[in-house]
Each structure stands twice: as structure tokens, then as C-alpha cells.
FISE-311356 format. One record per atom (N, C-alpha, C): residue number from 1; x, y, z; residue in one letter. Coordinates in Angstrom, 1 decimal, always signed. Each point is the difference from the previous one (the first is absolute). Last residue first. Layout:
! residues N
+-----+--------+--------+--------+----+
:   i :     px :     py :     pz : aa :
+-----+--------+--------+--------+----+
: NUM :      X :      Y :      Z :  a :
...
+-----+--------+--------+--------+----+
END
This chain:
! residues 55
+-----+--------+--------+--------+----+
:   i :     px :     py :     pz : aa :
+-----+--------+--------+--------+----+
:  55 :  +27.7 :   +4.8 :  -31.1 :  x :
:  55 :   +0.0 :   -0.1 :   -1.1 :  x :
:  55 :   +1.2 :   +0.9 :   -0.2 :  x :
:  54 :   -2.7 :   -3.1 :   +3.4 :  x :
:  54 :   +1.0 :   +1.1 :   -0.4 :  x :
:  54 :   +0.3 :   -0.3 :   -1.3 :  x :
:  53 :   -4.0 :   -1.7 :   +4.0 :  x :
:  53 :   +0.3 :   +0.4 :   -1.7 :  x :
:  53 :   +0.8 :   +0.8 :   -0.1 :  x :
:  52 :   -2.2 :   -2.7 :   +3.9 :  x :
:  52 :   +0.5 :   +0.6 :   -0.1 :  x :
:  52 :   +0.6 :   +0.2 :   -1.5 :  x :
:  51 :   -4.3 :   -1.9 :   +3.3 :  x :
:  51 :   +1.0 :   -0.1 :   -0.9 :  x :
:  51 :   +1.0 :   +1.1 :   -0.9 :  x :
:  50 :   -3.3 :   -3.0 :   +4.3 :  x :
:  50 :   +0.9 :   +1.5 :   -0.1 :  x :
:  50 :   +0.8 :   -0.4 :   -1.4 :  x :
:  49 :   -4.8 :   -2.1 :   +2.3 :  x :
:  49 :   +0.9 :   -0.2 :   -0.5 :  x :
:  49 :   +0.8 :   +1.6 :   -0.7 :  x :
:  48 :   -4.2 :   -3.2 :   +2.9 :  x :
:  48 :   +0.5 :   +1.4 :   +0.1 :  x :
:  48 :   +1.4 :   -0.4 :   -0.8 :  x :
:  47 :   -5.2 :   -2.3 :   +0.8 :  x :
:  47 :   +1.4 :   +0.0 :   -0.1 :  x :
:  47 :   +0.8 :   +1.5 :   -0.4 :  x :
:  46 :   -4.2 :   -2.3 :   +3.3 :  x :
:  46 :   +0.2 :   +1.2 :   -0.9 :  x :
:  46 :   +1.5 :   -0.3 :   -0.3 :  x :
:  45 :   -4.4 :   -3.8 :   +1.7 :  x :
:  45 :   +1.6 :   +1.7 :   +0.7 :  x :
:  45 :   +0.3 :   +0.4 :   -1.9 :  x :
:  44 :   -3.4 :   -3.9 :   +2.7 :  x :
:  44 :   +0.0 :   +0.5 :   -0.9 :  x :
:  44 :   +1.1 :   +1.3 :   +0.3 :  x :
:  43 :   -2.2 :   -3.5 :   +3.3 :  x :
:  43 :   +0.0 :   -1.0 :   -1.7 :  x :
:  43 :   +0.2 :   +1.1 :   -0.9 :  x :
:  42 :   +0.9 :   +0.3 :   +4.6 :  x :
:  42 :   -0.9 :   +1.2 :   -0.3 :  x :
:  42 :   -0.9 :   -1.1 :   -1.3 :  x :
:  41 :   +3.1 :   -2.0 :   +2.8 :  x :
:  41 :   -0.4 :   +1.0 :   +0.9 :  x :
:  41 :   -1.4 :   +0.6 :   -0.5 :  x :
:  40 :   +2.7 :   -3.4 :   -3.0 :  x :
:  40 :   -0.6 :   -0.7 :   +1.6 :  x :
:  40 :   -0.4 :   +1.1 :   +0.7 :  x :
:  39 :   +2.2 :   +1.7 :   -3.4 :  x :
:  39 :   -0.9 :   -0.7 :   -0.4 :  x :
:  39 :   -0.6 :   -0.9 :   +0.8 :  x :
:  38 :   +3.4 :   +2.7 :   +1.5 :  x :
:  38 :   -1.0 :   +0.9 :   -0.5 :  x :
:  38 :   -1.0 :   -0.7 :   -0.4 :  x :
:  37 :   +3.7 :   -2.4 :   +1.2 :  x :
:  37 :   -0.9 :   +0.3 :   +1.1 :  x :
:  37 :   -0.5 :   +1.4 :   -0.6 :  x :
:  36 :   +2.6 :   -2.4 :   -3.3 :  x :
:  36 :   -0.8 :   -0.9 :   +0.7 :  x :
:  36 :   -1.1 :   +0.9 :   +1.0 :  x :
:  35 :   +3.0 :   +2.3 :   -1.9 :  x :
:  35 :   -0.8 :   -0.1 :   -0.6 :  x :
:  35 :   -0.9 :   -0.7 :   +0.4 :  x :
:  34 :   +3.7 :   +1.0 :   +2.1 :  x :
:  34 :   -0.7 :   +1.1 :   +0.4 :  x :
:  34 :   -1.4 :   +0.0 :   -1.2 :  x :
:  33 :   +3.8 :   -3.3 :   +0.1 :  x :
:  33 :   -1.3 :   -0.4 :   +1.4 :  x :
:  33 :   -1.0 :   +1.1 :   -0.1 :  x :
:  32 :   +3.0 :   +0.3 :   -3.9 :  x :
:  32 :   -0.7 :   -1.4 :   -0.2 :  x :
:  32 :   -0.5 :   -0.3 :   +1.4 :  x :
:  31 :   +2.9 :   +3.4 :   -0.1 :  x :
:  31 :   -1.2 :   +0.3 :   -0.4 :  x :
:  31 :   -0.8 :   -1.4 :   -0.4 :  x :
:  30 :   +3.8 :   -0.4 :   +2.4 :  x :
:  30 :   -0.4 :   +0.9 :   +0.5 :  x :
:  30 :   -1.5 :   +0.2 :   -0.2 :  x :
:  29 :   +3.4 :   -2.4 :   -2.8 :  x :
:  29 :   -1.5 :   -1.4 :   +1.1 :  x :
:  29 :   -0.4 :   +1.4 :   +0.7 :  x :
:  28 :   +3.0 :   +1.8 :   -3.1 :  x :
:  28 :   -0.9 :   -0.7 :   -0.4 :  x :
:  28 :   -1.2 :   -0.4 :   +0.3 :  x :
:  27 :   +4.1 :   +1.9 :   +2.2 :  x :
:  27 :   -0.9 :   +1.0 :   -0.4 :  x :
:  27 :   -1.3 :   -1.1 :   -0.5 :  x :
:  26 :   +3.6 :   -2.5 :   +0.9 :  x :
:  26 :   -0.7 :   +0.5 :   +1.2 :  x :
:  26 :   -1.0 :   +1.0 :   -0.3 :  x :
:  25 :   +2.6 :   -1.6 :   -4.1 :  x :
:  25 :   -1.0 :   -1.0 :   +0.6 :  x :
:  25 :   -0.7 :   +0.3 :   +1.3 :  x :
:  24 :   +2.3 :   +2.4 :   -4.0 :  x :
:  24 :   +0.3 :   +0.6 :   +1.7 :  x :
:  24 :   -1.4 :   -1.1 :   +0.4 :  x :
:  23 :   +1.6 :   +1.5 :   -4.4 :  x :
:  23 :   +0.3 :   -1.5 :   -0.1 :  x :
:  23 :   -0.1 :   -0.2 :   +1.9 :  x :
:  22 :   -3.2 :   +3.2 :   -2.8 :  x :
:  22 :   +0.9 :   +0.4 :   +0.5 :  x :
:  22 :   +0.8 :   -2.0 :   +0.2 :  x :
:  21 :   -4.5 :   +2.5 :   -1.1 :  x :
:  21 :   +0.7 :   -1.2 :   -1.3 :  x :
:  21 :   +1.4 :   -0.1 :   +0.6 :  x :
:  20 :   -3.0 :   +2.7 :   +2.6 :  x :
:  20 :   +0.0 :   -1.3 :   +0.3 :  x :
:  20 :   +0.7 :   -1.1 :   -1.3 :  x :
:  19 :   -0.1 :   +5.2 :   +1.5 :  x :
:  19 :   +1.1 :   -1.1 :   -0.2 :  x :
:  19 :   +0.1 :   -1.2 :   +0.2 :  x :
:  18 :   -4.6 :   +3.3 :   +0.3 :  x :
:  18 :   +1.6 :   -0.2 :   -0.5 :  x :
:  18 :   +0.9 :   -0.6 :   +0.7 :  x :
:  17 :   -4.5 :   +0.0 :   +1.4 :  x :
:  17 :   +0.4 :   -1.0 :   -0.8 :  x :
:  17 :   +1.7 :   +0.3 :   -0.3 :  x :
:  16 :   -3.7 :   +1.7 :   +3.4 :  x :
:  16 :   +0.7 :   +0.5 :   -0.7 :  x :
:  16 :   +1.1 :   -1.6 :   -0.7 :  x :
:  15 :   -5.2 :   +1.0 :   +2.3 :  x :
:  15 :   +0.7 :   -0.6 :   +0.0 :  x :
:  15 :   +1.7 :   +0.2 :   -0.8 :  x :
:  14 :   -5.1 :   +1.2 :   +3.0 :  x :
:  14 :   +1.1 :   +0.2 :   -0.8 :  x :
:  14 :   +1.4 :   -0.6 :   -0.3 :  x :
:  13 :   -5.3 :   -0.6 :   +2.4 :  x :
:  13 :   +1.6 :   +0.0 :   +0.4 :  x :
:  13 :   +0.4 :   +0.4 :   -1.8 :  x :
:  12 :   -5.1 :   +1.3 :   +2.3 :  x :
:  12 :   +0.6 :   -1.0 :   -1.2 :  x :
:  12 :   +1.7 :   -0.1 :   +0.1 :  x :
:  11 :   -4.1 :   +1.8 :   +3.2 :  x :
:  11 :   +1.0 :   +0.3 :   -0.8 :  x :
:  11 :   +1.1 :   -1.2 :   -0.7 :  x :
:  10 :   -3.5 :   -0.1 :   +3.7 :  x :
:  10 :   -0.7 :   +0.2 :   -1.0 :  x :
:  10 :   +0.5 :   +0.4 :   -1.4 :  x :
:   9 :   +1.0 :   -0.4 :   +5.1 :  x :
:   9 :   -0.1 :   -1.6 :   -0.9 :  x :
:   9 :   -0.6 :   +0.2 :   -1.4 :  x :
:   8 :   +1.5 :   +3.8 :   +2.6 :  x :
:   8 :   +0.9 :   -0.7 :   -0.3 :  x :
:   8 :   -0.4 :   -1.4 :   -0.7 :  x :
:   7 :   -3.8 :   +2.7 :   +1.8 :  x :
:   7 :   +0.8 :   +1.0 :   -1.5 :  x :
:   7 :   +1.5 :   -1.2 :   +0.0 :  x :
:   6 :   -2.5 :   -1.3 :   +3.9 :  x :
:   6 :   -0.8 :   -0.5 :   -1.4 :  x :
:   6 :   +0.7 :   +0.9 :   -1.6 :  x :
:   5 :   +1.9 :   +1.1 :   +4.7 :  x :
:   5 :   -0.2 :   -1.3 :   -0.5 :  x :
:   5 :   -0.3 :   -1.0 :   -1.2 :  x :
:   4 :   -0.6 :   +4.6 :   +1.3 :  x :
:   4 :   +1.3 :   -0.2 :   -0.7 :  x :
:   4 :   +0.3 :   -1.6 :   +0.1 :  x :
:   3 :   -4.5 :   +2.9 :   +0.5 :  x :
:   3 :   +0.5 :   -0.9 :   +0.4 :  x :
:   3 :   +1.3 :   -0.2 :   -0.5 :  x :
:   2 :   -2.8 :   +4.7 :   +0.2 :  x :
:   2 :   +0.7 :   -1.0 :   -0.8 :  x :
:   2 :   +0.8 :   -0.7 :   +0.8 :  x :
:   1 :   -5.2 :   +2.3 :   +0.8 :  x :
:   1 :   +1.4 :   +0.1 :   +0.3 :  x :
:   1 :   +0.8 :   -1.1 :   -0.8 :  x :
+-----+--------+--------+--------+----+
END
């Protein structure tokens, strides 16, 4: 049977980066804790980045 316990501690956080070149210092430290505590959680996450191209 599947422990969902153990399946949640086992998944890697994701992390969505865009608009961190942004001048939005709250967004900034946001991801600068959501980084910290992935790497103190897991020691490793997934970055995730949206980019948009008009042409």
C-alpha cells in the first residue's frame, strides 16, 4: 500500500524563479527562503522558469 507520507517526503519542491531579476525585493527574499528551506529540507529542488517571446 501507498504511504503518502513517505511519497510527499520524497518529491523534490519546485521552484518557479520568474521574475526574480524583477526590482520587487519582497518577491526576491520570497524565493531566497523557498530556496533556503528546500536546501535544508530536501538539499536539492527543481527550478522552474516561464519565458515569454513576442515577436
Amino acid at each position: 500500500m501507498l504511504n503518502k507520507d513517505k511519497l510527499k517526503d520524497s518529491v523534490l519542491p519546485i521552484i518557479d524563479i520568474t521574475g526574480y531579476a524583477t526590482a520587487d525585493l519582497k518577491l526576491q527574499k520570497q524565493l531566497a527562503c523557498k530556496i533556503k528551506q528546500a536546501c535544508s529540507d530536501k538539499g536539492f529542488f527543481i527550478l522552474s522558469v516561464t519565458v515569454l517571446m513576442i515577436s
